[in-house]
N, C-alpha and C positions, 0 to 999 in steps of 0.2 A: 337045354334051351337057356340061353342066355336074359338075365335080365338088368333093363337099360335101369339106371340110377333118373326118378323124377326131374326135373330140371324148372325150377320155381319159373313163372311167368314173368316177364319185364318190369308189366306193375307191383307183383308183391314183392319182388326185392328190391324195390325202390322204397318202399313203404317200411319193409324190416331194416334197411341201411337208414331211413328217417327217424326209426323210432331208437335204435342204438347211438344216433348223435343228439337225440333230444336228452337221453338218458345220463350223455356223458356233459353234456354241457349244465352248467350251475347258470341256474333263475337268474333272470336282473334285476328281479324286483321284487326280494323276501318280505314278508310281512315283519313288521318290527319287533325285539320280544318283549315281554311285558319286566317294566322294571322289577328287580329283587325286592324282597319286602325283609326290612330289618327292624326288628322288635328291642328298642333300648329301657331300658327300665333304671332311672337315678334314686338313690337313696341314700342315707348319711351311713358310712361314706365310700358308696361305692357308683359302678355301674355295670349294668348287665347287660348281653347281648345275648337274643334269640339265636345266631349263627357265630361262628367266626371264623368262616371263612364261604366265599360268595365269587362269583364269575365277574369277569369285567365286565363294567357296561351301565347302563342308569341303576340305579336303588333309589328307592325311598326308606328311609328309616321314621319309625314311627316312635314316637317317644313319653314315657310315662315318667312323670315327677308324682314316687311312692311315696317319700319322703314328709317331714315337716318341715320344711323351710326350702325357698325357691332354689331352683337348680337350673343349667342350662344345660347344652351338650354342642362340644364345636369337633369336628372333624379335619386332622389335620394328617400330610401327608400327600407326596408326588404333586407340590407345587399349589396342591388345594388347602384351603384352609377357611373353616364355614362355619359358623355358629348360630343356634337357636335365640332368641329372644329370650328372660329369665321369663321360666315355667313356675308358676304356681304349685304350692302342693295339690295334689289331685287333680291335676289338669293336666291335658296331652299338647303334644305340637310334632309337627311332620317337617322331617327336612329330606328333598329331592337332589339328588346329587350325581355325575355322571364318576367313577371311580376305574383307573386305570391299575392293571396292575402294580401292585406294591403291596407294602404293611402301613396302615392308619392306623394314627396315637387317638383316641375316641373320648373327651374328659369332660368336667365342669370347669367352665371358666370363671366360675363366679368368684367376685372377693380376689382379685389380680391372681387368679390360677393358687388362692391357699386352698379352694375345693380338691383340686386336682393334687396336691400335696398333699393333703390326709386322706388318699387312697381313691378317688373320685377318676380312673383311668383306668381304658384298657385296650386292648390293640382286634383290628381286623384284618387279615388277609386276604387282599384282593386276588384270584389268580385268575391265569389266562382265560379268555373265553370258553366255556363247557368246560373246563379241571375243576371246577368245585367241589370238594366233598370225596374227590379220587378217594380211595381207601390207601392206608399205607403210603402215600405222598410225603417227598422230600423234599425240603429247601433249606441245604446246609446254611447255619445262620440266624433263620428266624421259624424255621419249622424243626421238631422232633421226629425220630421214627413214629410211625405211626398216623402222621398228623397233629400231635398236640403240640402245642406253643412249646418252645424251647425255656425254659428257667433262666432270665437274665442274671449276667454275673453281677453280685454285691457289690453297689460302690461305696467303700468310707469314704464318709464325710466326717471332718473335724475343726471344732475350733477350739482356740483360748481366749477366755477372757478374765479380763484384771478388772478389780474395781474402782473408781477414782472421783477425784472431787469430793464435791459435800457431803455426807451422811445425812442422812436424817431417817428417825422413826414415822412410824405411821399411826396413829391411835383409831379410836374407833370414833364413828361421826357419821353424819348426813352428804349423800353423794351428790356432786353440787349441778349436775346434770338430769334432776328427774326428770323432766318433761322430755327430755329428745330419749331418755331411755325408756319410758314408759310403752309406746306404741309396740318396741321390739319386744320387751316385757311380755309381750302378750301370747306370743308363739312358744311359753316355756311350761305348759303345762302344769304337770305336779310340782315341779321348782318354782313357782312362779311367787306363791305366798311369801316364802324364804328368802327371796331375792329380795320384793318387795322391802319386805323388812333390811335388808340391808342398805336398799335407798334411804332409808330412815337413820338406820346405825350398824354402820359396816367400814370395811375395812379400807374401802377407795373414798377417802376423806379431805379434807384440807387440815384436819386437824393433827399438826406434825412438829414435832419437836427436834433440835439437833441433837447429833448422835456422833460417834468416831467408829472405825474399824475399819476391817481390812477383806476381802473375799477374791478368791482366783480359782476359777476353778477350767478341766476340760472337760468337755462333750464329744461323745463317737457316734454318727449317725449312721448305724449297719445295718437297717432295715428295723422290719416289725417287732422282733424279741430278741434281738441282740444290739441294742445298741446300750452305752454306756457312758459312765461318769465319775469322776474323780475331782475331788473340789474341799477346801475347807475356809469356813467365814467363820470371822471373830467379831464381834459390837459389844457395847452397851448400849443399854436401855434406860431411859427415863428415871426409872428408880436405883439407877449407880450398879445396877448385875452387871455382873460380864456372863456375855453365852456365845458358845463354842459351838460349830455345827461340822460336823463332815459329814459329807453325801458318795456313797461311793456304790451306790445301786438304782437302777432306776425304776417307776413305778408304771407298769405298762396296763393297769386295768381301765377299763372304760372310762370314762369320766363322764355323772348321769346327763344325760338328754344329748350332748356329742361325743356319741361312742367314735374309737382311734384316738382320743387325746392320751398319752400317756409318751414316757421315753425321752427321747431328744427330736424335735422338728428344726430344721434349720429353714428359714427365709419364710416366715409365718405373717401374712397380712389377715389380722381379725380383731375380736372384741366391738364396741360401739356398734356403728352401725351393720356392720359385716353381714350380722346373725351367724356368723361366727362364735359361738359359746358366748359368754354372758357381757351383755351391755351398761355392766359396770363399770366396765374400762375403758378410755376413749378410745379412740379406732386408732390402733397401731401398727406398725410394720414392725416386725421381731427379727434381728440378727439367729439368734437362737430364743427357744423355749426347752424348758427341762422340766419334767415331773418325775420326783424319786421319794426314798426314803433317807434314811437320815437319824446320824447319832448326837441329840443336843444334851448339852451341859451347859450347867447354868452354875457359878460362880464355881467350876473344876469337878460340881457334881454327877452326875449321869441323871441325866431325867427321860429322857427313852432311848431307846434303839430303833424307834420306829415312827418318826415324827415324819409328816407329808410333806413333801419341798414343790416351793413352785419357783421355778427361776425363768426372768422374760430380761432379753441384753434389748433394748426397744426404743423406737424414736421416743422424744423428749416428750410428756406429757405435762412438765412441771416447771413454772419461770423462777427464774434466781430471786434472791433475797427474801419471799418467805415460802416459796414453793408450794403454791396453792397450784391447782389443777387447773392447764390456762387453755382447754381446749378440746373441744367434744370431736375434730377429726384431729388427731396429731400424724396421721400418718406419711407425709411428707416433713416431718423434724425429721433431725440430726440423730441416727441411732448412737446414743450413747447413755442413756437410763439403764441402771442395770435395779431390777426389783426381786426380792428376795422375802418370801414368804412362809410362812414354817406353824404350819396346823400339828394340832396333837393328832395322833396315830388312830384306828376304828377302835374305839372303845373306851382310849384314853382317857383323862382326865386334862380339863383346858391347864393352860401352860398359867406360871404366876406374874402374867400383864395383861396392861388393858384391854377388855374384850377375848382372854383367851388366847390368842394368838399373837406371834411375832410378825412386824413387816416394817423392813428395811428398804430403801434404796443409796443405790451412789447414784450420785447425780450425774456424772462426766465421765466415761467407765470407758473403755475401749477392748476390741477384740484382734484376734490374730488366727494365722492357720499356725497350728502345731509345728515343730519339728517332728517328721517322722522317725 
């Protein structure tokens, strides 16, 4: 006996061929998805990110200022380029953003981007819609195996500078801007009595004597623990010493209340009003900065091996003929102050001039990129 194969009804294969083209055919009209949520966290001196790496498409990033002193956060990259309002310490702010694939630079802008120069940057990788988070994803260039950020290659940076113009010492004295430093004065915590006292009798003075010498030294900016220095300054001082300084290491520990100061920075906008490290200095803009150690000799003697250097090549803070202090923003002068300062070593014993410590400037100094 033969049997016949069922043969579907007119209407239910009209109904089964309807619902195989509803299937293949895509919605016109998807519900939207809900933007990414990105968690930034600023502190001195960094910034952190809850993901790094996120689908294309809207994000909000939500943002915490951990820190003591205000931060911002600006988003740049694939033609966008946004920034937050400056953030209070302990205060949040949200920024809404639509982000196309790419890599975004994510930094503080505050203080002309010297935030983002002492370490206040970091990158996100946008990828295509739904590749988020792939495991094992590759993008020769700015991804590693695995996924993790690729280690950007080192770039040296270097300069020379020479010292030139006027000499003159620096003694110890009353800072002739306490009132506009006093407010900022206020966010330094445990340094703050210290400081104080140096508004009163400290080392950023008008009280200054002419001096002679000679100082050239170069800077290698190679990142966080290797960058270097090579340099030697000769002066006298006030009471007819000659001292002798080479510096040929540099000092890479925290410096207290803004940790990252240490090494060589090159193109540093701070001090005054910045909040940028201490408001003792008027508001400068720095060719270079150098924090090292250092062999001084005072009349051919050895008197350490481990005296602290601070060297700033920086606009002019100081007017000719008796070089008082002509200015609480300097930072639009002519960079060509080169200031040289030289603390005893931790534990030391203070040096034999006024107040303890050495501090020189050239007035007229100038810099150069090395010959490689």
């Amino acid at each position: 006996m033969m049997h016949r194969h069922a043969v579907p009804s007119r209407n239910v294969a009209g109904a089964l061929l309807a619902a195989v083209a509803l299937a293949a055919t895509p919605p016109r009209h998807r519900a939207p998805s809900a933007p990414a949520v990105v968690s930034a966290k600023l502190s001195e001196w960094k910034v952190e990110l809850s993901e790094a790496t996120i689908a294309a498409g809207p994000v909000t990033f939500t943002i915490t200022n951990a820190g003591s002193i205000p931060h911002a956060l600006e988003v740049e990259g694939e033609r966008i380029e946004r920034e937050t309002p400056l953030i209070e310490p302990g205060a949040t702010a949200t920024l809404a953003l639509t982000l196309k694939p790419g890599t975004y630079e994510l930094y503080c802008p505050v203080g002309n981007d010297s935030h983002k120069k002492l370490g206040m940057e970091t990158h996100l990788t946008v990828a295509g819609s739904g590749s988020a988070g792939a495991p094992g994803a590759v993008e020769y260039g700015t991804t590693a195996l695995g996924g993790s950020p690729a280690p950007a290659a080192a770039s040296v940076q270097a300069i020379r500078v020479t010292g030139g113009g006027p000499v003159i010492q620096i003694l110890p004295g009353p800072f002739p801007f306490p009132d506009s430093a006093a407010p900022i004065l206020q966010a330094f915590g445990d340094e703050r009595e210290g400081l104080e006292s140096q508004v009163k009798n400290g080392p950023y003075s008008n009280n200054v004597v002419r001096s002679r010498g000679t100082f050239a030294f170069t800077a290698w900016d190679e990142g966080a623990v290797r960058d270097s220095v090579d340099g030697v300054a000769e002066f006298a001082t006030q009471d007819g010493a000659h001292w002798k300084l080479v510096i040929d290491r540099v000092q890479t520990k925290d410096v207290p209340h803004h940790p990252r100061f240490g090494g060589v920075i090159l193109g540093l906008y701070y001090h005054g009003v910045t909040q940028v490290h201490t408001p003792l200095v008027p508001t400068i803009n720095s060719a270079v900065a150098v924090w090292a150690f250092g062999h001084l000799y005072r009349n051919d003697v050895l008197v350490t091996d481990n005296a602290m250097v601070h060297v700033m090549l920086l606009s002019r803070t100081r007017r000719d003929g008796d070089f008082a202090l002509a200015c609480w923003d300097c930072s639009k002068n002519k960079i060509e102050e080169l200031q040289l300062q030289i603390l005893p070593g931790p534990g030391e014993p203070k040096f034999a001039a006024p107040g303890g410590f050495l501090f020189v400037n050239w007035e007229k100094s100038s810099s150069r990129k090395p010959a490689s």
